[in-house]
Structure formats: C-alpha cells, structure tokens
C-alpha positions in Angstrom: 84.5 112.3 94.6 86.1 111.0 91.5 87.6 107.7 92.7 84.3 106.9 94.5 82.3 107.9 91.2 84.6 105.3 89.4 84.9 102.8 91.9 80.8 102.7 92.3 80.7 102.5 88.2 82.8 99.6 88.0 81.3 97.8 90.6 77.8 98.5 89.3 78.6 97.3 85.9 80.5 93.9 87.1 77.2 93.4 89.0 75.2 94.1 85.9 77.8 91.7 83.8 77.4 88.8 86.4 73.3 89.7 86.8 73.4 89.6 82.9 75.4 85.8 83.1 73.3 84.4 85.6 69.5 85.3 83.7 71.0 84.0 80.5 73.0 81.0 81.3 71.9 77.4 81.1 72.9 76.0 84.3 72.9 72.0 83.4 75.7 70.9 86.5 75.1 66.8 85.2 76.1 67.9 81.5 79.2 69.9 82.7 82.8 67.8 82.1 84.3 66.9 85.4 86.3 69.6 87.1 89.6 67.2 87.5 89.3 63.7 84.5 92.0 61.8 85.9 92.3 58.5 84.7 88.7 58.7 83.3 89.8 58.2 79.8 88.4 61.4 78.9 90.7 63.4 77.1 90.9 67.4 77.6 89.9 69.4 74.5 89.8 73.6 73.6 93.7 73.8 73.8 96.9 73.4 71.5 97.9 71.1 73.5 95.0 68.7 73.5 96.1 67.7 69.8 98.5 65.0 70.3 99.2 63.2 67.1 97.8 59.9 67.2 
C-alpha cells in the first residue's frame, strides 16, 4: 500500500507541477528562438560557452 501511496503522490504532484506550467505560461511559439540556428547568424546565449572573446 505504501509504494502505491507514493507512487499516486508523485504522480499527482507532477500533474499539478505541469497543470501549474501550462495556466501560467505565455505560450508566444513566433517569439521563441529557433530550436536548431544554424548558419542563421544568431549566436547562442545563457551558457559559458556563448562568451567567446571578440
């Protein structure tokens, strides 16, 4: 009874969690940065590694 106690907890709160993401989120697909910017001389940013000196 426990593991089913558990396993019904932790799928009730990721359904809660994604519930929660889903009525707060603005959902904008045309302002979104393209999935894969190859060669479209935008350059990736939020990393270390996006900081090449100039």
């Amino acid at each position: 009874m426990t593991r089913r106690l558990t396993a019904g907890l932790a799928v009730a709160a990721l359904l809660a969690l994604a519930a929660f993401d889903l009525a707060t989120a603005e959902l904008d697909p045309y302002g979104a940065p393209p999935l894969f910017a190859l060669g479209s001389g935008q350059g990736s940013g939020g990393a270390h590694c996006a900081a090449l000196p100039e």
